[in-house]
C-alpha positions as CSV (number, residue, x, y, z in Angstrom):
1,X,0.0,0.0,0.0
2,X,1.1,3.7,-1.2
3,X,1.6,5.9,1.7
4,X,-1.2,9.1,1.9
5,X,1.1,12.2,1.3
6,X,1.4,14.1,4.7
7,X,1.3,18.1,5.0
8,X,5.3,18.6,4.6
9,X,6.7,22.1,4.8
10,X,9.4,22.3,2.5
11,X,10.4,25.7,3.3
12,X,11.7,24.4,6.6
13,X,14.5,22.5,7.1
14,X,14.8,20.6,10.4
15,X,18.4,18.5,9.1
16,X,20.5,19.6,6.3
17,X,23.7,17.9,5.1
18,X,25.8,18.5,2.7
19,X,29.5,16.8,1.7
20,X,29.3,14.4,4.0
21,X,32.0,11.8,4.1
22,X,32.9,8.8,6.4
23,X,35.2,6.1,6.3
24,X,36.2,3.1,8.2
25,X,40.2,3.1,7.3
26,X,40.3,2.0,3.9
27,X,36.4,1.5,3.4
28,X,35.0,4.5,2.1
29,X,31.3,4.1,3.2
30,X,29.8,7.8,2.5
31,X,31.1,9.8,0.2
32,X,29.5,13.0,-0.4
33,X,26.1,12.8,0.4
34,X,23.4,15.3,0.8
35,X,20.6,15.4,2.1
36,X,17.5,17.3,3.1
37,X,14.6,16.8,6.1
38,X,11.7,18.8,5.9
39,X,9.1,19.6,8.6
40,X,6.1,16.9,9.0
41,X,8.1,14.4,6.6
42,X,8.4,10.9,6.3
43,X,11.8,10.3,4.4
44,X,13.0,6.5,3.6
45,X,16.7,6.2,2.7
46,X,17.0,2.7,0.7
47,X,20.2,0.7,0.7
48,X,21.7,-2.4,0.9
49,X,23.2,-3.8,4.0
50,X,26.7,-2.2,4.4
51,X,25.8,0.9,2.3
52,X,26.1,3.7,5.3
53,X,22.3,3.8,5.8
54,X,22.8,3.1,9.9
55,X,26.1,5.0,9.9
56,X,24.4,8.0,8.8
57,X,21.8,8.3,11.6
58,X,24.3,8.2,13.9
59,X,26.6,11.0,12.3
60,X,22.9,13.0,13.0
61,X,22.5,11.8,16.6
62,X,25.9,12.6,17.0
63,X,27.0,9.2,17.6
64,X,29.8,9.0,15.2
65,X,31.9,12.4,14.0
66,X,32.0,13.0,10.1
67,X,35.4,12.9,8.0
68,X,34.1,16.1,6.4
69,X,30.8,18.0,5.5
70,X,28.2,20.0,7.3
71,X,25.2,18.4,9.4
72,X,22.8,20.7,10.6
73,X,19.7,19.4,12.9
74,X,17.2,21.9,14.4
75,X,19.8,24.4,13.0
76,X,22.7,23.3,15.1
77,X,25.9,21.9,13.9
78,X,26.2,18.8,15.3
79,X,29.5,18.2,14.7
80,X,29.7,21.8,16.8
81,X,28.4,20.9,19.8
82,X,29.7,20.8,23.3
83,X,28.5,17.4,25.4
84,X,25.6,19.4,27.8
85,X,24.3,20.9,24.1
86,X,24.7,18.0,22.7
87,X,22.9,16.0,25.2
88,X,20.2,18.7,24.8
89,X,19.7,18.0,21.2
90,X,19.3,14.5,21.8
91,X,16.5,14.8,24.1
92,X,14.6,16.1,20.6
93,X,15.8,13.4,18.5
94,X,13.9,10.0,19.0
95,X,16.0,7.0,18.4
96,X,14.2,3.4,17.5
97,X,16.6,0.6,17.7
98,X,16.2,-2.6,15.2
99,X,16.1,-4.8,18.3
100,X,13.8,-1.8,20.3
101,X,16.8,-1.6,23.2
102,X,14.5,-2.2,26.2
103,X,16.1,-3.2,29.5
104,X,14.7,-7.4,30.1
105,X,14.7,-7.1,33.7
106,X,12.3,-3.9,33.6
107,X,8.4,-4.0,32.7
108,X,7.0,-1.7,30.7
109,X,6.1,1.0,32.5
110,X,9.7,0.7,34.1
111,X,11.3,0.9,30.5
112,X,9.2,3.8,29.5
113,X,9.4,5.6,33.1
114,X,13.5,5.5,32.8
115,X,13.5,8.2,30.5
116,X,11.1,10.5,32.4
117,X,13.5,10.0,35.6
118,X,17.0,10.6,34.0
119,X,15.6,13.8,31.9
120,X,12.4,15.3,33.0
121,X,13.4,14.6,36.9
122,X,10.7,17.4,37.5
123,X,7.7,15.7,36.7
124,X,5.3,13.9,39.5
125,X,4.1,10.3,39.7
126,X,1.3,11.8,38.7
127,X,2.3,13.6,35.5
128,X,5.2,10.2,34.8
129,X,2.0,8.2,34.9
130,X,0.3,9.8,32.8
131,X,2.8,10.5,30.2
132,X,3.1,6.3,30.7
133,X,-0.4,5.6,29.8
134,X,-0.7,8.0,26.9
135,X,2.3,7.1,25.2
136,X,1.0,3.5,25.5
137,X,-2.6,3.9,24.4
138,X,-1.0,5.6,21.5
139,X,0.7,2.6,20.2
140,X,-2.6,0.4,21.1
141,X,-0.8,-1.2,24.2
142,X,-1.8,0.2,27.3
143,X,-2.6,-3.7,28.5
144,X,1.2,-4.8,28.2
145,X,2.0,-1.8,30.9
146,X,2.9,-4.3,33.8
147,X,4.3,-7.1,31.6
148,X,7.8,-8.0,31.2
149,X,9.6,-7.2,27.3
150,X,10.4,-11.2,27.3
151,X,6.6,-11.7,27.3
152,X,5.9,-9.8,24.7
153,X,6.1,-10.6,20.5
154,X,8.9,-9.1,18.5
155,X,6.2,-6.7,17.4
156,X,5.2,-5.9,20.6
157,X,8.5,-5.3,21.9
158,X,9.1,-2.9,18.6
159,X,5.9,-0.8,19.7
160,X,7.1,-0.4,23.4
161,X,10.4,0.9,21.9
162,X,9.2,3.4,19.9
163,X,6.7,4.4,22.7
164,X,9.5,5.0,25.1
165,X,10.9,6.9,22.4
166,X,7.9,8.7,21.9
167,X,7.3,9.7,25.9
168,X,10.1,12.6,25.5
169,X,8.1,14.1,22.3
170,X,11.0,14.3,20.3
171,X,11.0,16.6,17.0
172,X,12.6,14.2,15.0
173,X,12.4,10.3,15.0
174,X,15.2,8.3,13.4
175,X,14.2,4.6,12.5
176,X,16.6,2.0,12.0
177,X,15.2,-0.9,10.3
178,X,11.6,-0.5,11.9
179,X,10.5,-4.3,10.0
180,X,13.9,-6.1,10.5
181,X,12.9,-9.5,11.5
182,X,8.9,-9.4,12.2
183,X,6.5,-11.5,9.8
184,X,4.7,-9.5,7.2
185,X,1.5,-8.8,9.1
186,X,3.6,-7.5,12.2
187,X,5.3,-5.1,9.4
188,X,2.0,-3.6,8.3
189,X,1.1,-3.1,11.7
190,X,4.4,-1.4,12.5
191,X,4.2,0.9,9.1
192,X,1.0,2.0,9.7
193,X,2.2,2.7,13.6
194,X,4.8,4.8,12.0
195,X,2.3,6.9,9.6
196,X,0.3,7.5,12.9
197,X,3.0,8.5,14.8
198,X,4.1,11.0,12.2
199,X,0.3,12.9,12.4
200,X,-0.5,12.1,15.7
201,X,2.9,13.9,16.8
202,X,4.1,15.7,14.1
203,X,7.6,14.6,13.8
204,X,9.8,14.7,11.1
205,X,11.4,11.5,10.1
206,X,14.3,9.4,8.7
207,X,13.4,5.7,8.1
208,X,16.5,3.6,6.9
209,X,15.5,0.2,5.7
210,X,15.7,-2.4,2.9
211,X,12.1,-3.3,3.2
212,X,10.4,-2.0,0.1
213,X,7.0,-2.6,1.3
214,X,7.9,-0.4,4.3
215,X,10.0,2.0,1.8
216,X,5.9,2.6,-0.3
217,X,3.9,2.1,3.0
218,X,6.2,5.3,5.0
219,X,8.1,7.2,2.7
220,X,6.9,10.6,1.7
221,X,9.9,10.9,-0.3
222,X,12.7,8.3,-1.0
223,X,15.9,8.5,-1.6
224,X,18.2,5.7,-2.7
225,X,22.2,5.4,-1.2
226,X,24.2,3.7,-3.8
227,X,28.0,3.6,-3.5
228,X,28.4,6.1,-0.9
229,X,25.9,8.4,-2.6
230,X,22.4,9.6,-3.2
231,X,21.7,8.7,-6.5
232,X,18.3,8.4,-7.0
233,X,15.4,10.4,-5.2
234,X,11.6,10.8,-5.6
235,X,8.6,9.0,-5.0
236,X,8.2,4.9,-5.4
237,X,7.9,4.8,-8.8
238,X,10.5,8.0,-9.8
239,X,13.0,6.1,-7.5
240,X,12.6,3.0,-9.4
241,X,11.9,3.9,-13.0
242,X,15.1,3.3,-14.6
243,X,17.5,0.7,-16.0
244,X,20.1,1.1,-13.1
245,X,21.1,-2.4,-12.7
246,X,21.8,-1.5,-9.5
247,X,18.5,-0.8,-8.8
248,X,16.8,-2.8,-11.1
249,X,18.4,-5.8,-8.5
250,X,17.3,-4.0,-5.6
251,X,14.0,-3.9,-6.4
252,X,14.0,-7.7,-7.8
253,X,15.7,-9.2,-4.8
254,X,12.4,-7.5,-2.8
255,X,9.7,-8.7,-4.8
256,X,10.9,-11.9,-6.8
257,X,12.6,-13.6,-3.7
């Protein structure tokens, strides 16, 4: 299913990179790549494993330092930042882990309340519960509050992540392969939990994948890394009309496997 498009201001910027490089010693993983993020979007980068797609979010989040190039997010340079600022700039960036990163020997409402107590330290029970319960009605499971992450499905445990993610109200949400491993009807689910997300909150947000189903169900706008590069950009089809073999084998290896 073709994603709705979503109201996406494109005369504001909330990331902007341009020339960015990184290598790994001799592997050259980006090299040169730029990119736009606009307000309210919904932008998949495609590319095979080992193409930079993860080390890129993490050059945003300020995991990992660029070689060279600019990467503004919120209109700070990340690359810029001291560690309290940087911190600060985290706290509006939501981050949702392939294997959702909760904490085994916490339930759910400890996993989503650890957050609250290391950043908001302010809040009351009161308001912590609340901002629990919300966050969990909002990604339909409020009933899984008391329950341990080791009872839960793989697409449970996906959901909880991205609620916990969700309970700071970032401004940005960075998704690292949201489908990587669930069954197909789990992957719906979690698309359409993504699209929800996107109006229900209004973020902006990257999702890397090599999930084409996920790439037309999400995607406002697409953009395809090949060799350490953005070479193709668009919608579904634009992305995919041509006689790249590159992408021509892409796109087979999705839908002919």
């Amino acid at each position: 299913m073709e994603k709705k498009a979503a109201p996406v201001d494109q005369l504001n910027h909330v990331i902007s990179i341009r020339g960015l490089e990184k290598s790994f010693g001799d592997l050259h993983v980006l090299r040169g790549v730029d990119l736009d993020l606009y307000q309210g979007e919904n932008l998949v980068v495609l590319g095979r494993s080992g193409t930079g797609k993860s080390v890129l979010i993490k050059i945003i989040s300020g995991l990992l330092s660029p070689d060279k190039g600019r990467v503004s997010v919120l209109g700070q340079e990340v690359d810029q930042l001291g560690p309290k600022e940087l911190q600060e700039l985290r706290l509006k960036i939501g981050f949702s882990f392939q294997n959702s990163a909760l904490y085994d020997s916490m339930t759910v409402r400890e996993n989503l309340e650890f957050p609250l107590v290391r950043n908001s330290k302010h809040l009351s029970r009161k308001q912590k519960d609340q901002a629990i319960e919300e966050v969990l009605d909002g990604v339909g499971l409020l009933q899984a509050i008391n329950q341990m992450p080791s009872e839960l499905s793989g697409g449970q445990r996906k959901r909880i992540g991205i609620a916990r993610t969700l309970i700071m109200r970032p401004l940005i949400m960075l998704y690292d392969e949201p489908t990587a491993g669930l069954d197909p009807i789990t992957s719906i689910d979690i698309n359409n939990l993504i699209n929800e997300v996107q109006e229900k909150y209004n973020t902006s947000s990257i999702i890397i994948t090599h999930d084409l189903t996920c790439a037309k169900s999400t995607g406002d706008r697409i953009m395809m890394l090949l060799d350490g590069k953005f070479e193709r950009q668009g919608t579904f089809e634009e992305v995919f009309d041509t006689e790249d073999e590159r992408v021509k084998t892409f796109y087979n290896y999705n839908f002919t496997t």
